[in-house]
C-alpha positions in Angstrom: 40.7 -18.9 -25.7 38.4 -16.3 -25.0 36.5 -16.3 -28.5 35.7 -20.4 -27.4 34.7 -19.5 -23.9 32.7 -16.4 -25.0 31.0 -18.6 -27.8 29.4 -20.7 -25.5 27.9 -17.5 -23.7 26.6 -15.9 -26.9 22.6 -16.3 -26.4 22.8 -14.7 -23.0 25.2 -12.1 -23.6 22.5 -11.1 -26.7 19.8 -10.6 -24.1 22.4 -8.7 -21.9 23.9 -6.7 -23.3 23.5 -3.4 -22.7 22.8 0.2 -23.8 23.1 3.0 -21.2 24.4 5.3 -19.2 25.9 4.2 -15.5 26.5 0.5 -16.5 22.9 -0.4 -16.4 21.1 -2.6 -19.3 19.2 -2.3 -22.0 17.4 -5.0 -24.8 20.1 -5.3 -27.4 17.3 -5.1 -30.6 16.7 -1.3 -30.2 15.2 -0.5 -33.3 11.4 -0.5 -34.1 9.7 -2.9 -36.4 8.2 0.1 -38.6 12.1 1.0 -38.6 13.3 -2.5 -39.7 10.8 -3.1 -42.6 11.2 0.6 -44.1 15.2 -0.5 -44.1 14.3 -3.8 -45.0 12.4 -2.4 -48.0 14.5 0.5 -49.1 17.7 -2.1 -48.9 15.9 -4.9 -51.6 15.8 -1.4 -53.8 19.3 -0.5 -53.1 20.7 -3.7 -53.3 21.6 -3.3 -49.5 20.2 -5.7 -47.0 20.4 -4.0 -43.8 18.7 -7.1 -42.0 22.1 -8.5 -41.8 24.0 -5.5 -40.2 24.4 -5.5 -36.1 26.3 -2.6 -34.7 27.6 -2.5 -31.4 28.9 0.7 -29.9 31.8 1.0 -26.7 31.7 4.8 -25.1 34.2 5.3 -22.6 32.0 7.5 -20.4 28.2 7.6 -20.3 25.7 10.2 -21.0 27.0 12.4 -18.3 30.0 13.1 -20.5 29.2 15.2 -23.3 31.6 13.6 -25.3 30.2 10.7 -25.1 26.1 11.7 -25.0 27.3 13.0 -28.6 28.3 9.4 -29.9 25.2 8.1 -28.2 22.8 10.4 -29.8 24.7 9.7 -33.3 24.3 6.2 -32.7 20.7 6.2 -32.2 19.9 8.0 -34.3 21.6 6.5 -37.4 20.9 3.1 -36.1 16.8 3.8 -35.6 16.7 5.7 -39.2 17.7 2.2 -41.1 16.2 0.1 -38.8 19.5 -1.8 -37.4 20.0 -3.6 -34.1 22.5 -2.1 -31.9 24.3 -2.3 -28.1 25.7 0.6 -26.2 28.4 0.0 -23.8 29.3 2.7 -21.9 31.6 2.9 -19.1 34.7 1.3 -20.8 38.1 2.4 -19.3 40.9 3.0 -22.4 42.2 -0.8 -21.1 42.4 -4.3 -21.6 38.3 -4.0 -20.9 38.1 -2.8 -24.3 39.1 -6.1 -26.2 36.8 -7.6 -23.6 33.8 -5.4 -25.2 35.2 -5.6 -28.1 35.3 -9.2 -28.2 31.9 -9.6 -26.2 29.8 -7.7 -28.9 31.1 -9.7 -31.7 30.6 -12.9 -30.1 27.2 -11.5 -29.4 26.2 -11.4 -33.2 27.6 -7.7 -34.2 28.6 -7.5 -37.1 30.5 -3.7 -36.9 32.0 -2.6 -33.4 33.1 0.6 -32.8 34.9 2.9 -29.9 34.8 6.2 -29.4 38.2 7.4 -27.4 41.1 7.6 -28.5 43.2 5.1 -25.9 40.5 2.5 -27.1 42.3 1.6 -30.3 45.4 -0.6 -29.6 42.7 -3.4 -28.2 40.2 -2.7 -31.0 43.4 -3.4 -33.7 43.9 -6.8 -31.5 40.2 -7.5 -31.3 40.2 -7.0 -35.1 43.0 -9.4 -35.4 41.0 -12.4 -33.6 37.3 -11.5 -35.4 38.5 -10.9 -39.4 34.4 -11.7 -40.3 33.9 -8.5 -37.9 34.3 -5.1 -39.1 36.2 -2.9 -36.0 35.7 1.2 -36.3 37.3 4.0 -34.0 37.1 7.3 -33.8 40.3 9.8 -33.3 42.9 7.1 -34.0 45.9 6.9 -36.1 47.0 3.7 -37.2 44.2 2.1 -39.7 46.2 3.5 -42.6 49.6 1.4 -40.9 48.1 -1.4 -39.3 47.3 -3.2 -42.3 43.8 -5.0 -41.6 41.1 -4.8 -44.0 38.6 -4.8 -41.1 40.4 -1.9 -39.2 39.1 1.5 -39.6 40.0 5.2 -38.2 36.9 8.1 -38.5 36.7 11.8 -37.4 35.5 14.8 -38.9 36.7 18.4 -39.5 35.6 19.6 -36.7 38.4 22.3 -36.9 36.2 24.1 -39.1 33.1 24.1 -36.8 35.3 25.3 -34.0 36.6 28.1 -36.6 33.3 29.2 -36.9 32.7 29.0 -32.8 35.4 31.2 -32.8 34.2 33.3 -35.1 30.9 34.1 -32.3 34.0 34.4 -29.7 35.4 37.2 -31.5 32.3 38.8 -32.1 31.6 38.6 -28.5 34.6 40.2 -27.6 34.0 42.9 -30.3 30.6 43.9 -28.8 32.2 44.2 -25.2 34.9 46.7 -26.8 32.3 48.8 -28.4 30.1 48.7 -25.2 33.5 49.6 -23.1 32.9 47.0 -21.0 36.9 45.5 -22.2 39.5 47.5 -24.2 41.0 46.1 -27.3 44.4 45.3 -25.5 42.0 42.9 -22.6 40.0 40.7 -25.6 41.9 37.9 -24.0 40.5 34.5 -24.5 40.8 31.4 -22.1 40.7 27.9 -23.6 40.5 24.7 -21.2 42.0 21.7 -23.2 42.7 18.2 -22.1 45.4 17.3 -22.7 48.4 18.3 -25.1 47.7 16.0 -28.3 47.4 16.9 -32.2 43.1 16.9 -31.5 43.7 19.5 -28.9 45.6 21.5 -30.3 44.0 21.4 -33.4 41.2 22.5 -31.7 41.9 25.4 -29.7 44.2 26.8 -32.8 41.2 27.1 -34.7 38.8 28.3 -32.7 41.3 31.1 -31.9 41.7 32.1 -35.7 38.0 32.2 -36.0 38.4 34.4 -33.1 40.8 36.7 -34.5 39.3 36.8 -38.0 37.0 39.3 -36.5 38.6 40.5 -33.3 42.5 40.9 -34.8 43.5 41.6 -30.9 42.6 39.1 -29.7 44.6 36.7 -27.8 44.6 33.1 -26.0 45.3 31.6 -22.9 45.1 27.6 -22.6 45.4 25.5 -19.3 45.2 21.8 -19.2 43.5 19.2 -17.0 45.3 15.6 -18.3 41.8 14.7 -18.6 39.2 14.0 -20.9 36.2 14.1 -18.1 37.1 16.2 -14.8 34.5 18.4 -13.5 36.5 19.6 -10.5 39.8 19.9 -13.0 37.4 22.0 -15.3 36.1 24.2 -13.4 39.1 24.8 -11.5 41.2 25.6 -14.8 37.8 27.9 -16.5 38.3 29.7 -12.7 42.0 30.3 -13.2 41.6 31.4 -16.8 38.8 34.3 -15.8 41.6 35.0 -12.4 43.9 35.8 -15.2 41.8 38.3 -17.1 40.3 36.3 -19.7 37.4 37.7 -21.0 35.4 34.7 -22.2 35.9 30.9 -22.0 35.9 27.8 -24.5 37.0 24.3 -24.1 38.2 20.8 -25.5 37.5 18.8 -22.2 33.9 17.1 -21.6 31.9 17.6 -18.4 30.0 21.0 -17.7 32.6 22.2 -15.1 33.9 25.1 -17.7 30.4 26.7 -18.5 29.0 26.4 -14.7 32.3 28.5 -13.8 31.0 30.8 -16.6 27.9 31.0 -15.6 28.7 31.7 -11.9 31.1 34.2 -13.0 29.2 36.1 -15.6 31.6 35.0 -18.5 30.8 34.2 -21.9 31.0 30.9 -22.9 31.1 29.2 -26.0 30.6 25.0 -25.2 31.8 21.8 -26.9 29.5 18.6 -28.1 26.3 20.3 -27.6 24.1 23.4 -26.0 25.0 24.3 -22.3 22.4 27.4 -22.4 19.5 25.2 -20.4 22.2 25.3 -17.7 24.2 28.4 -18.6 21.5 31.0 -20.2 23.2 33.8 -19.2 26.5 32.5 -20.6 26.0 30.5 -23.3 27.0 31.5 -26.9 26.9 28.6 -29.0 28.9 24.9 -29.3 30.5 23.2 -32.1 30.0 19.1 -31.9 30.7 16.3 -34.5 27.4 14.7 -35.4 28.2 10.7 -36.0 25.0 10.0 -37.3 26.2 10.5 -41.2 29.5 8.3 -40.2 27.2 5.2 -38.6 25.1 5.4 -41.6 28.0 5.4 -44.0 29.4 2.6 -42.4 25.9 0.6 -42.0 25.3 0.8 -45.4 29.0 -0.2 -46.5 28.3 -3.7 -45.1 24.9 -4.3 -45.9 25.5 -3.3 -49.9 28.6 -5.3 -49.1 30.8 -2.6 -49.9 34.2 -2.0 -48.0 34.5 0.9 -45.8 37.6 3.9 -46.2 40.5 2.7 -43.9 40.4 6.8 -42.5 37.3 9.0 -43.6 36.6 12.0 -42.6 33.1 14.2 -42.3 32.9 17.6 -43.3 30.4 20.4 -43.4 28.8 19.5 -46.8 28.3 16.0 -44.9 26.6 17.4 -41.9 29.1 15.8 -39.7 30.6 19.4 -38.3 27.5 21.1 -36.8 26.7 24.7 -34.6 24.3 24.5 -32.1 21.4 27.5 -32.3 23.3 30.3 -30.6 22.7 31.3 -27.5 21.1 34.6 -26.1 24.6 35.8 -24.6 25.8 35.8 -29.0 26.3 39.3 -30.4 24.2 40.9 -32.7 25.4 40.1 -36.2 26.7 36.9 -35.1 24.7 34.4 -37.4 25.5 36.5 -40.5 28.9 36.2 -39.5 29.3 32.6 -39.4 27.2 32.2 -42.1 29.3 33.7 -44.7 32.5 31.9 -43.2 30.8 28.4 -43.6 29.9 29.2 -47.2 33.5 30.7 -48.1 34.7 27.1 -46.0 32.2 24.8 -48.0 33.6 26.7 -51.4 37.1 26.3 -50.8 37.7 29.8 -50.8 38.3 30.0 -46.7 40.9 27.6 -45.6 41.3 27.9 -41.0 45.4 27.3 -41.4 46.0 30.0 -44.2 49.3 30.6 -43.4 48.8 34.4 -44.2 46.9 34.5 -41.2 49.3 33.5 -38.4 53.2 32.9 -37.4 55.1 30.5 -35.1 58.2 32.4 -33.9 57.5 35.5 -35.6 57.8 33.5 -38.8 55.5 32.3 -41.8 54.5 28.5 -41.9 56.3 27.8 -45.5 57.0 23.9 -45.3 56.0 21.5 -42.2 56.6 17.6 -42.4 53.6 16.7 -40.6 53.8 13.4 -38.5 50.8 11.3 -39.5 51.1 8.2 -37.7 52.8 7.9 -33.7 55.0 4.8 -35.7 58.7 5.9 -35.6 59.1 3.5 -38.5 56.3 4.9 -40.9 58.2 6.8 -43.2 54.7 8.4 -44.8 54.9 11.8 -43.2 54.1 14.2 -45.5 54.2 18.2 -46.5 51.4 20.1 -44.6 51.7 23.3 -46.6 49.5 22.9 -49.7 48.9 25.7 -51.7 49.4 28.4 -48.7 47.3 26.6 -46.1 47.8 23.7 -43.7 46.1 20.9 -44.9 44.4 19.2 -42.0 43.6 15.7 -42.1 44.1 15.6 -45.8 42.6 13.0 -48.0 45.0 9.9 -48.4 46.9 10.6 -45.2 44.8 10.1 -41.9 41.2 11.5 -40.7 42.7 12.4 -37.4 44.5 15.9 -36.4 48.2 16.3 -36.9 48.1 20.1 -36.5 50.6 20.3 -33.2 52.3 24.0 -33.9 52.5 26.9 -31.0 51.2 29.3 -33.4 52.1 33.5 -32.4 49.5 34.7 -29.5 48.7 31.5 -27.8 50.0 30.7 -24.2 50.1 27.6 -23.0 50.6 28.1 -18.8 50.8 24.0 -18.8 51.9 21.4 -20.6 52.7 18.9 -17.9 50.0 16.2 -20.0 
């Protein structure tokens, strides 16, 4: 049995395993000793002992994927702020190399593991099912709130609202080239290069288009698709077809910098995903929406050492600082930060909801009533009404953290949906 064999290996995989980018090691203890005895410290006042917490972390990618350099970031950060050990392991294909990880790191000494891509789940629920001591966290999944397991847990954030307000500097960049005369109203076409065709996605690209149109009500979308989460060539080739078919500026949901360096070539706006692009792009570059999963890691650090369990799904907002803008960029119209400004308050109040179904159609019809399918489980019969009080209630408390938004809304084209 692997736990046996791996047990047996356990004090050299804790001096090998590793943490960073192209496969290559680091120390496992990654966190200073100033770090450890402030934590050590504040944790005897709070009745949490983070001297017993040990957090490994499995990226599918590696820093070049933006994607993934924002989980690494996150990671560090959270784990160096309350002085915890942690491994990185990056590199990890969306396989039966993920329970090997999975299983590695907890036969190492962690005592949470988590995974950042959404094919990594199945063999995190069966690595959670041979380590019960272990807690076992994902990110983008579905099935914690099915699967049963008490150390099985689902996180995201609504990022839908960050890419709302990305939007938001989309439309106001399209605005400015009306007035200048550089577009008319009837060209404020946007291009949108997604992965692939899942709830996330589609979440994503919806949202950043209503943003869009809140402030540029001509505006329309075109999205192409790549059937991958990390393909330069794929992503630059789609951002090139996108601007061949008259779109005026580019976003995306895909994670290399393929997209913004065909902006940049092309003299296209660009608004980014998971961090700033404007180092590379400066002539581009408007601003990026990312998840920061520092506040998650900490919330989940301090569940286990106050020994408190953590939420099956959870889900990071604005008020949490989990759904963050980058500065924007110099290519941003005037006005811009003002503008997104007073949507994030309106957002953080209540009083601004992305899916108001006042401000879109599917068919030529108004979004009354949607059963929205929370859970890929043909025999979970939990799927519940979408439409509260006027607005599409995305990842709703008590459901799942992860998107279910999957609607064509009125003045998006998809020209591919082969993924």
């Amino acid at each position: 049995m692997k736990k046996i064999i791996s047990l047996l290996l356990t004090l050299m995989l804790t001096a090998s395993l590793c943490a960073c980018g192209g496969g290559s090691d680091t120390p496992a203890d990654s966190s200073s000793e100033e770090n450890k005895a402030e934590a050590a410290s504040t944790g005897a006042e709070g009745d949490a002992d983070y001297s017993k917490v040990k957090i490994g972390f499995i990226c599918l990618h590696d820093e070049n994927s933006t994607y993934d350099l924002n989980f690494i970031n996150g990671a560090k950060e959270a784990c160096e702020k309350l002085g915890v050990d942690y491994v990185l392991k990056t590199n990890v294909p969306e396989g039966q190399e993920c329970y090997e990880t999975a299983a590695d790191l907890a036969d190492a000494g962690c005592t949470i593991v988590f995974a950042d891509s959404f094919g990594h789940e199945d063999f995190m629920i069966e690595a959670a099912k041979e380590y019960p001591d272990v807690e076992f966290c994902h990110a983008t999944g579905t099935k914690a709130h099915t699967e049963g397991l008490a150390n099985f847990h689902n996180a995201f954030a609504s990022i839908y609202e960050g890419r709302y307000l990305a939007g938001i500097a989309a439309g106001m960049k399209l605005n400015e080239m009306i007035e200048a005369g550089t577009i008319k109203e009837d060209e404020a076409k946007i291009g949108y290069v997604g992965a692939f065709t899942y709830a996330e996605v589609i979440s994503g690209y919806t949202s950043f288009f209503l943003g869009a149109r809140s402030v540029c009500p001509t505006a329309t979308m075109d999205v192409t698709f790549t059937g991958s989460w990390y393909d330069e060539t794929a992503e630059k080739e789609g951002a090139n077809k996108l601007i061949d078919g008259g779109c005026k500026l580019i976003s995306q949901h895909a994670d290399s910098m393929g997209a913004p360096t065909a902006c940049e070539n092309a003299g296209i706006p660009n608004v980014s995903y998971n961090g700033s692009t404007e180092s590379a792009c400066p002539n581009t570059f408007i601003v990026s929406s990312r998840i920061d999963w520092a506040p998650y890691f900490e919330y989940i650090m301090t569940c286990q050492a106050a020994g408190e369990a953590i939420a099956a799904d959870y889900t990071g907002d604005l008020s949490t600082g989990s759904v963050v803008l980058t500065d924007l960029g110099t290519a941003a119209a005037e006005g811009t930060a003002e503008a997104i400004e007073t949507a994030k308050a309106e957002l953080e109040a209540g009083t601004l909801h992305v899916f108001d179904t006042e401000t879109f159609t599917v068919d030529g019809a108004k979004l009354d009533s949607y059963m929205a399918d929370v859970d890929t489980d043909p025999n979970y019969e939990g799927d519940h009404e979408a439409i509260v009080d006027g607005y599409f209630a995305e990842s709703a408390e008590g459901f799942r953290s992860a998107p279910y938004f999957n609607l064509n809304i009125d003045g998006i084209t998809l020209l591919d949906q082969k993924f």
